[in-house]
mmCIF file of the N, C-alpha and C atoms, coordinates in Angstrom:
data_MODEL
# 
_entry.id   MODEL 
# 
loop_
_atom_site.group_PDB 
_atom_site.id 
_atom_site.type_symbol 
_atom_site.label_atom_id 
_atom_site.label_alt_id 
_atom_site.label_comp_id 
_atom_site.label_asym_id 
_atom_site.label_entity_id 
_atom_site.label_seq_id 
_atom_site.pdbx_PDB_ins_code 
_atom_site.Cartn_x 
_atom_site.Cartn_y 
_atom_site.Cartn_z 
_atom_site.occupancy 
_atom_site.B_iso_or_equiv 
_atom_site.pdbx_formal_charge 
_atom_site.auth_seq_id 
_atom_site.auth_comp_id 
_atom_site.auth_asym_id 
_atom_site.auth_atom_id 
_atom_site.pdbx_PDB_model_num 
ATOM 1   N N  . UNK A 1 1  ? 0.844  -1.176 0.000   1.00 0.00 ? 1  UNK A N  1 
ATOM 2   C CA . UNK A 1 1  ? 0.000  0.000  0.000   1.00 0.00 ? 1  UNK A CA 1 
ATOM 3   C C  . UNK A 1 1  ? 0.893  1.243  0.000   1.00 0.00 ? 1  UNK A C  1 
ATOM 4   N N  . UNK A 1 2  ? 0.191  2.366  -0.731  1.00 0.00 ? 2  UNK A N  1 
ATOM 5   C CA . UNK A 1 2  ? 0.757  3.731  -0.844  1.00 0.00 ? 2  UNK A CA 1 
ATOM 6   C C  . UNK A 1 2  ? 0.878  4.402  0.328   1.00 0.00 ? 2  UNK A C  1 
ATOM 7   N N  . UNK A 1 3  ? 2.307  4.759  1.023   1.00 0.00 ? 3  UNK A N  1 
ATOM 8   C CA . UNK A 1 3  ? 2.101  5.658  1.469   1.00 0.00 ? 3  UNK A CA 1 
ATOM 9   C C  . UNK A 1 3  ? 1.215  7.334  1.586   1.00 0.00 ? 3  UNK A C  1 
ATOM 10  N N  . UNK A 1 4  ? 0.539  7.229  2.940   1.00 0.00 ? 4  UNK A N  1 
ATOM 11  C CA . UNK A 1 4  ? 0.014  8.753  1.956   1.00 0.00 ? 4  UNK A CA 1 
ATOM 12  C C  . UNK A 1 4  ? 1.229  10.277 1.722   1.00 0.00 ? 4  UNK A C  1 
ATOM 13  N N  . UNK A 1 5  ? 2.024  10.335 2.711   1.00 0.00 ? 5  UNK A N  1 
ATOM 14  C CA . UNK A 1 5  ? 2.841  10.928 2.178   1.00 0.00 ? 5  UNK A CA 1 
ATOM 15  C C  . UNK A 1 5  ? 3.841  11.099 0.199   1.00 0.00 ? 5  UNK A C  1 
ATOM 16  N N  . UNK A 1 6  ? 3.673  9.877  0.422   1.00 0.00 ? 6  UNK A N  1 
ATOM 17  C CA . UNK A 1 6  ? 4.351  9.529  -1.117  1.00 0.00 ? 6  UNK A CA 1 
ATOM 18  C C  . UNK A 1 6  ? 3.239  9.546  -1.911  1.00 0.00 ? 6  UNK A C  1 
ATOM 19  N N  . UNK A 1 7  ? 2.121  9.638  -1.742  1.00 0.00 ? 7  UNK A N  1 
ATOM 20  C CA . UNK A 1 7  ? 0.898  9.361  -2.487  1.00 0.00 ? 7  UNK A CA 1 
ATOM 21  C C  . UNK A 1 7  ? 0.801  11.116 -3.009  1.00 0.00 ? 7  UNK A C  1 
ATOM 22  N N  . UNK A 1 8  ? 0.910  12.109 -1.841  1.00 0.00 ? 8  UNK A N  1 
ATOM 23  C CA . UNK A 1 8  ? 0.879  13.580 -2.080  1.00 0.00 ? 8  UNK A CA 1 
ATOM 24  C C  . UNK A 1 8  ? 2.084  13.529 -2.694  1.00 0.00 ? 8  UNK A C  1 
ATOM 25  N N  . UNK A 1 9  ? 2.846  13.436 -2.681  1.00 0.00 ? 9  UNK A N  1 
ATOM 26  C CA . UNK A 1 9  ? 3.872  13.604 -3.409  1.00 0.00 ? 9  UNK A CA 1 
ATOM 27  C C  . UNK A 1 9  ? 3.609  13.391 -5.189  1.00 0.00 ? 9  UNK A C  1 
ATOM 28  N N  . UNK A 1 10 ? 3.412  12.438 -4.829  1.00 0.00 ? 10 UNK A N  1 
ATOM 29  C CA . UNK A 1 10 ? 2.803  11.993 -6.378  1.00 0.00 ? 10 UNK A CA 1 
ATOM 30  C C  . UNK A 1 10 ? 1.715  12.792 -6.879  1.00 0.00 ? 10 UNK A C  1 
ATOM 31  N N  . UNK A 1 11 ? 0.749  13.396 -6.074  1.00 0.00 ? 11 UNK A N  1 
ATOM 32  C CA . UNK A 1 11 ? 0.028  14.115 -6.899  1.00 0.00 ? 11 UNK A CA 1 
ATOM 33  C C  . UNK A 1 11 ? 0.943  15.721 -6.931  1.00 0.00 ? 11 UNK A C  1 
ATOM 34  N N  . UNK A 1 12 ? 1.842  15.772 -6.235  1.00 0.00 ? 12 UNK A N  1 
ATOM 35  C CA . UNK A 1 12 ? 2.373  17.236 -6.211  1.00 0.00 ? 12 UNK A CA 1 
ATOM 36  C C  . UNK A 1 12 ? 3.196  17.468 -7.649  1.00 0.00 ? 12 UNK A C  1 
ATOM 37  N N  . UNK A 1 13 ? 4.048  16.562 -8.080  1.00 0.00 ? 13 UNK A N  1 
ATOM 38  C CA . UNK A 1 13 ? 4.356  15.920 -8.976  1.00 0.00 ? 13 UNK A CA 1 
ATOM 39  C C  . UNK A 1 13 ? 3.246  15.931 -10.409 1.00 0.00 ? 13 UNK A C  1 
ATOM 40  N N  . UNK A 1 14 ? 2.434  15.617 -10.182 1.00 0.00 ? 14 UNK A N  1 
ATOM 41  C CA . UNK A 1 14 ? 1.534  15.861 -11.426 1.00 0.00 ? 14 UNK A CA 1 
ATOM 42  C C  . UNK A 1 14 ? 0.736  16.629 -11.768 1.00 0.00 ? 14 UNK A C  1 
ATOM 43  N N  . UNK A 1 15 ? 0.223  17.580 -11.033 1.00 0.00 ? 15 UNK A N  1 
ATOM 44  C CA . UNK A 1 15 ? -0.066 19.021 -11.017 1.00 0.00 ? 15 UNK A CA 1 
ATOM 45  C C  . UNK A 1 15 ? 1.054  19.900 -11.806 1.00 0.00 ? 15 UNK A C  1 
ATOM 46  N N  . UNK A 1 16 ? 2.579  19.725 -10.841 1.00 0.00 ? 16 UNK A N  1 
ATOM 47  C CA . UNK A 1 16 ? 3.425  20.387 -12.118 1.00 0.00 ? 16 UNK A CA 1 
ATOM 48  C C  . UNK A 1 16 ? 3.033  20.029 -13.018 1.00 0.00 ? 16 UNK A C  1 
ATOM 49  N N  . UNK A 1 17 ? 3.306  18.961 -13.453 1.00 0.00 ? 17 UNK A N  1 
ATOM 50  C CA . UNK A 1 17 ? 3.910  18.551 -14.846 1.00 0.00 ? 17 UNK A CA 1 
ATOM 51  C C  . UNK A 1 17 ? 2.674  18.933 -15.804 1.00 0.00 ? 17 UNK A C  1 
ATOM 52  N N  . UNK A 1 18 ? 0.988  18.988 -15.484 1.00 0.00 ? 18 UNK A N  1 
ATOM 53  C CA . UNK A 1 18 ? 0.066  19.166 -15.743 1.00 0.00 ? 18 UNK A CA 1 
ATOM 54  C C  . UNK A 1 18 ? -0.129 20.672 -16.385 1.00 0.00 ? 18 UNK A C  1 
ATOM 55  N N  . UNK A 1 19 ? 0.539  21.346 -15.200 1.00 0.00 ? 19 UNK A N  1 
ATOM 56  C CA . UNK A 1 19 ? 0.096  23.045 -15.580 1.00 0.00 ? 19 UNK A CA 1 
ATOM 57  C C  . UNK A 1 19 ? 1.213  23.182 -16.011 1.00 0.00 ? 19 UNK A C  1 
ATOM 58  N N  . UNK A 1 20 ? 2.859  22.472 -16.598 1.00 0.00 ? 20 UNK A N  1 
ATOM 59  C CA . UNK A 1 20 ? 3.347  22.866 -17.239 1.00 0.00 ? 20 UNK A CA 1 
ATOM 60  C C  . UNK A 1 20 ? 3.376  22.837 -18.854 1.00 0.00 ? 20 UNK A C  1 
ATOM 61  N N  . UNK A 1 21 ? 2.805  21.788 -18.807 1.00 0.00 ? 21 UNK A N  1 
ATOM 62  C CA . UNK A 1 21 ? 2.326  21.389 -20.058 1.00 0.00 ? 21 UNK A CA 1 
ATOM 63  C C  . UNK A 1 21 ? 1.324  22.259 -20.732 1.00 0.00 ? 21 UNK A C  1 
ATOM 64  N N  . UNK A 1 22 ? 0.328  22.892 -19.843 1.00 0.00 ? 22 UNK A N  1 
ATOM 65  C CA . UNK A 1 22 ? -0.772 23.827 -20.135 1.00 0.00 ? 22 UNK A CA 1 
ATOM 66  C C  . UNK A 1 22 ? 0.273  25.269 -20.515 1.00 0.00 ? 22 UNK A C  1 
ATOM 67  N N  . UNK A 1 23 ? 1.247  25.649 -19.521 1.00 0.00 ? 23 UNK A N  1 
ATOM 68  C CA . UNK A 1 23 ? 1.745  26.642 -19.800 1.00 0.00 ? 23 UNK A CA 1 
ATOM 69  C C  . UNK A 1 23 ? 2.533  26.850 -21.084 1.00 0.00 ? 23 UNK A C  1 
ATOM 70  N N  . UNK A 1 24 ? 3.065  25.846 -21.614 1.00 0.00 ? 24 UNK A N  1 
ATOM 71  C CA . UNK A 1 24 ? 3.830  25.716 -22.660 1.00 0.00 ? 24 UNK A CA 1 
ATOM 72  C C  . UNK A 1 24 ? 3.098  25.453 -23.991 1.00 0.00 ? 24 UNK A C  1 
ATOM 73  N N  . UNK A 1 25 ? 1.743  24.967 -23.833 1.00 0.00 ? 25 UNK A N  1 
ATOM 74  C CA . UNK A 1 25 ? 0.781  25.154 -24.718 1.00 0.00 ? 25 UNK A CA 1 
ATOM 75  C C  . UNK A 1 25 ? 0.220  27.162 -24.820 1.00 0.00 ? 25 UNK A C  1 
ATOM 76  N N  . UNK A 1 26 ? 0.533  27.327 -23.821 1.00 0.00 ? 26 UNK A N  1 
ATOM 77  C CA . UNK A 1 26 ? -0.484 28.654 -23.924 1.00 0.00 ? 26 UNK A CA 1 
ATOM 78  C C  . UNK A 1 26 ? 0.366  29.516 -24.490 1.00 0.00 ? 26 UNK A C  1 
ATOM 79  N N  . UNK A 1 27 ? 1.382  30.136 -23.622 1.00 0.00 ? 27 UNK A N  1 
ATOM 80  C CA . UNK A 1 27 ? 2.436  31.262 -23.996 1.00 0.00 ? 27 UNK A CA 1 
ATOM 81  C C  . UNK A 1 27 ? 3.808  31.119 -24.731 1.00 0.00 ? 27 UNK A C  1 
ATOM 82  N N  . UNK A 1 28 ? 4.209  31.744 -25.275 1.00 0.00 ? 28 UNK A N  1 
ATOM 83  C CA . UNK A 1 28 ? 5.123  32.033 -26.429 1.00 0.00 ? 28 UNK A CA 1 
ATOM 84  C C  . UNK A 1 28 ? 6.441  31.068 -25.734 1.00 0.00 ? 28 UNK A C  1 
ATOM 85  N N  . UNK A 1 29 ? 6.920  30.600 -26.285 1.00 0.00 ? 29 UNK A N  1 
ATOM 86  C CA . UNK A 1 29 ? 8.104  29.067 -26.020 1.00 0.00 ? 29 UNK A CA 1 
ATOM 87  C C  . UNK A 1 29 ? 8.823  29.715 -25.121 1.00 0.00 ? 29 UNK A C  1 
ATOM 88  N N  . UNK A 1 30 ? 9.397  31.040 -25.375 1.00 0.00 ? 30 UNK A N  1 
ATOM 89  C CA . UNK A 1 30 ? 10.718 31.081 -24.910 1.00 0.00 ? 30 UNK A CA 1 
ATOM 90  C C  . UNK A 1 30 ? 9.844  31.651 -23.520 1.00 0.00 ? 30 UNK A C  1 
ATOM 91  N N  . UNK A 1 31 ? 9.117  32.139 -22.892 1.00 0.00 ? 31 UNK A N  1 
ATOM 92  C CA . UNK A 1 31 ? 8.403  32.400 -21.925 1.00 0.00 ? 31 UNK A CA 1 
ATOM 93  C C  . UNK A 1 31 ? 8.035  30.918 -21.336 1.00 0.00 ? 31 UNK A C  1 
ATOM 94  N N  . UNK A 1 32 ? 7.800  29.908 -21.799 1.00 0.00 ? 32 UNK A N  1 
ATOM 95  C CA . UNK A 1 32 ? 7.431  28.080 -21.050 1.00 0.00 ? 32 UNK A CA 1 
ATOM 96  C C  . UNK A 1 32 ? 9.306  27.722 -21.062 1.00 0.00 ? 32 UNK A C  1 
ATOM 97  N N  . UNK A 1 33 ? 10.072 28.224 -21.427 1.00 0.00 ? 33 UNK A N  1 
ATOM 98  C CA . UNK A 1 33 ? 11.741 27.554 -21.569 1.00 0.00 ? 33 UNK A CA 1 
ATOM 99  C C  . UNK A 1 33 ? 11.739 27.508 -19.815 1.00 0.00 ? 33 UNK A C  1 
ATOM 100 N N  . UNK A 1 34 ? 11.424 28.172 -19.219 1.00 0.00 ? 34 UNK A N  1 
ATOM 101 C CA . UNK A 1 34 ? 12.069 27.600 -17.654 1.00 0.00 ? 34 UNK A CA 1 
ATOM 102 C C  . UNK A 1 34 ? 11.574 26.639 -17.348 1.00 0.00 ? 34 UNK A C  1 
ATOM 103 N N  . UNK A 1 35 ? 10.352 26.520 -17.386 1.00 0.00 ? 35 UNK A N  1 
ATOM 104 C CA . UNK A 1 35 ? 9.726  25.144 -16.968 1.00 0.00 ? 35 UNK A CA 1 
ATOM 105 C C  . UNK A 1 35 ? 9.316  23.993 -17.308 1.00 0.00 ? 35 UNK A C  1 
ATOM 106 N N  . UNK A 1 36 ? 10.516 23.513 -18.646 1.00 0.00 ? 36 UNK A N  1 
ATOM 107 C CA . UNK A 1 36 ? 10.623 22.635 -19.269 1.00 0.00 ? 36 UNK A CA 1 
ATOM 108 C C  . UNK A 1 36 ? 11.311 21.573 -18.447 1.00 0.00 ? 36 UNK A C  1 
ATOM 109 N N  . UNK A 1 37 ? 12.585 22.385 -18.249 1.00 0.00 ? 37 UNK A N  1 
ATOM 110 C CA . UNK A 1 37 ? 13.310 20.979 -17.831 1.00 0.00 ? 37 UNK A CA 1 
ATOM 111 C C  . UNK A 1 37 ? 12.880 20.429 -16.963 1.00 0.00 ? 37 UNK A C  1 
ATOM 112 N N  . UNK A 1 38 ? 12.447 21.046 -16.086 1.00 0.00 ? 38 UNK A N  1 
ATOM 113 C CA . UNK A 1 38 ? 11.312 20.570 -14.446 1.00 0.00 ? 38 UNK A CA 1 
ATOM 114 C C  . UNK A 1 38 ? 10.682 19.555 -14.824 1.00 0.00 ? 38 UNK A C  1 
ATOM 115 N N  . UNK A 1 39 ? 9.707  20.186 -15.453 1.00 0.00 ? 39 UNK A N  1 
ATOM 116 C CA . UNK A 1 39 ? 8.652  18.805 -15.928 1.00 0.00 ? 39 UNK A CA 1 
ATOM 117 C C  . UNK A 1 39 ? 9.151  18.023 -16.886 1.00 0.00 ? 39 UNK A C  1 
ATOM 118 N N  . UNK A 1 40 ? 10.990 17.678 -17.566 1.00 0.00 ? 40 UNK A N  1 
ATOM 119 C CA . UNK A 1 40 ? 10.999 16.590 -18.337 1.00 0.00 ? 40 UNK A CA 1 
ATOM 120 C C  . UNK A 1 40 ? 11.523 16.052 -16.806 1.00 0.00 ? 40 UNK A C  1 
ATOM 121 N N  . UNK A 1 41 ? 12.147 16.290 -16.067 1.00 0.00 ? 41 UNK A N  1 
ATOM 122 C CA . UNK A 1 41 ? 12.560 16.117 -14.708 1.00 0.00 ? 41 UNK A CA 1 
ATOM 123 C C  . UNK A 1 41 ? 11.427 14.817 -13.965 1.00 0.00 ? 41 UNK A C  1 
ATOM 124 N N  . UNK A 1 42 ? 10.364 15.394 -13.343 1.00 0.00 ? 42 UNK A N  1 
ATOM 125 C CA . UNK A 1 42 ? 9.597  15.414 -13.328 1.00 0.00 ? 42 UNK A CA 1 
ATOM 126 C C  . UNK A 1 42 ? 8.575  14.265 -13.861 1.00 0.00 ? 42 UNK A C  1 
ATOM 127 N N  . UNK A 1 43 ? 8.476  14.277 -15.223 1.00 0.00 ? 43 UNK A N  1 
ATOM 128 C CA . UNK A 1 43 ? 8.156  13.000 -16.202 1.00 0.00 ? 43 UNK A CA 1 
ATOM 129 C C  . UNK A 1 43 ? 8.882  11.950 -15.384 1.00 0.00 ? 43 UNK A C  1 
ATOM 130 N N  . UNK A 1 44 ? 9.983  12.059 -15.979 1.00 0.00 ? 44 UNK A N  1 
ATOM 131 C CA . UNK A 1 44 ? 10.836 10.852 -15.802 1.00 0.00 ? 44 UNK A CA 1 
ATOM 132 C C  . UNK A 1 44 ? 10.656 9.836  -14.388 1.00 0.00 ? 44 UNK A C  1 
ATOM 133 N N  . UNK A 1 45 ? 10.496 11.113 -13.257 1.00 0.00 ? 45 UNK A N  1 
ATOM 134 C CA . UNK A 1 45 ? 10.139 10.308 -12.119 1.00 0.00 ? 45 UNK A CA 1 
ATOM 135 C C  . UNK A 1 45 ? 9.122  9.956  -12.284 1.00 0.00 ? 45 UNK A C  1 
ATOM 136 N N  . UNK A 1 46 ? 7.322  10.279 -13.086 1.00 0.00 ? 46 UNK A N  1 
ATOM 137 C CA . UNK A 1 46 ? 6.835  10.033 -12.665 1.00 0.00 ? 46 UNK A CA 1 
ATOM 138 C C  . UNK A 1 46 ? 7.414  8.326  -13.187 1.00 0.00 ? 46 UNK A C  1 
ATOM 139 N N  . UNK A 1 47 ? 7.428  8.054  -14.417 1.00 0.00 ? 47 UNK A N  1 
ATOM 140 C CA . UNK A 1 47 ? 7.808  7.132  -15.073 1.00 0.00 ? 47 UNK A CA 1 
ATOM 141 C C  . UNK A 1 47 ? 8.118  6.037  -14.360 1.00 0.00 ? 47 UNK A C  1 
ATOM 142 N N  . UNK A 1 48 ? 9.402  6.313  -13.706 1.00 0.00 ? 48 UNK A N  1 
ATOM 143 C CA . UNK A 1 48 ? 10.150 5.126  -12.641 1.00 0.00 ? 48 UNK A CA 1 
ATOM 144 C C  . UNK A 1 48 ? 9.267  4.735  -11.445 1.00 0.00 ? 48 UNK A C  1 
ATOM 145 N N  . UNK A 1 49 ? 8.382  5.882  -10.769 1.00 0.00 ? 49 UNK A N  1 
ATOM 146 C CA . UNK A 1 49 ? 7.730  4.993  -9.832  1.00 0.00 ? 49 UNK A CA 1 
ATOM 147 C C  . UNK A 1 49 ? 6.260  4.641  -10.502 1.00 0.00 ? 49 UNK A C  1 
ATOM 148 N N  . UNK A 1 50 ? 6.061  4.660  -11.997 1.00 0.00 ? 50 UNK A N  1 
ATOM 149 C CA . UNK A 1 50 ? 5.118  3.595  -11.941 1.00 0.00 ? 50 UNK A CA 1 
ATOM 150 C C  . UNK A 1 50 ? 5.545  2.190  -12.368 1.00 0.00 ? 50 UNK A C  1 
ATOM 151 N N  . UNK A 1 51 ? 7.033  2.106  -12.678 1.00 0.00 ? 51 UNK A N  1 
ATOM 152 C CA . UNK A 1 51 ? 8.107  0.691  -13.066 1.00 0.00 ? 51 UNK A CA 1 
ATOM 153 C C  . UNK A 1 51 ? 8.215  -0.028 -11.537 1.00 0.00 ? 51 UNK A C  1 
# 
């Protein structure tokens, strides 16, 4: 069973990656460039803890 700590985590985690994705859809690239690498960051973990 999920911790609930790690469980918030996990949703804290996908909220970024969620509204970064929205942000980088919305406004001009080089304005979403900071918060790219985060959320490829980000991805990746979510990735491994669903492996």
């Amino acid at each position: 069973m999920v911790d609930s700590a790690e469980l918030l985590s996990l949703l804290v985690v996908v909220e970024f990656v969620v509204m970064a994705a929205i942000v980088a859809l919305l406004v001009p690239l080089d304005a979403a460039i900071p918060f790219l690498p985060l959320a490829l960051a980000f991805l990746v973990v979510l990735y491994l803890s669903r492996t």
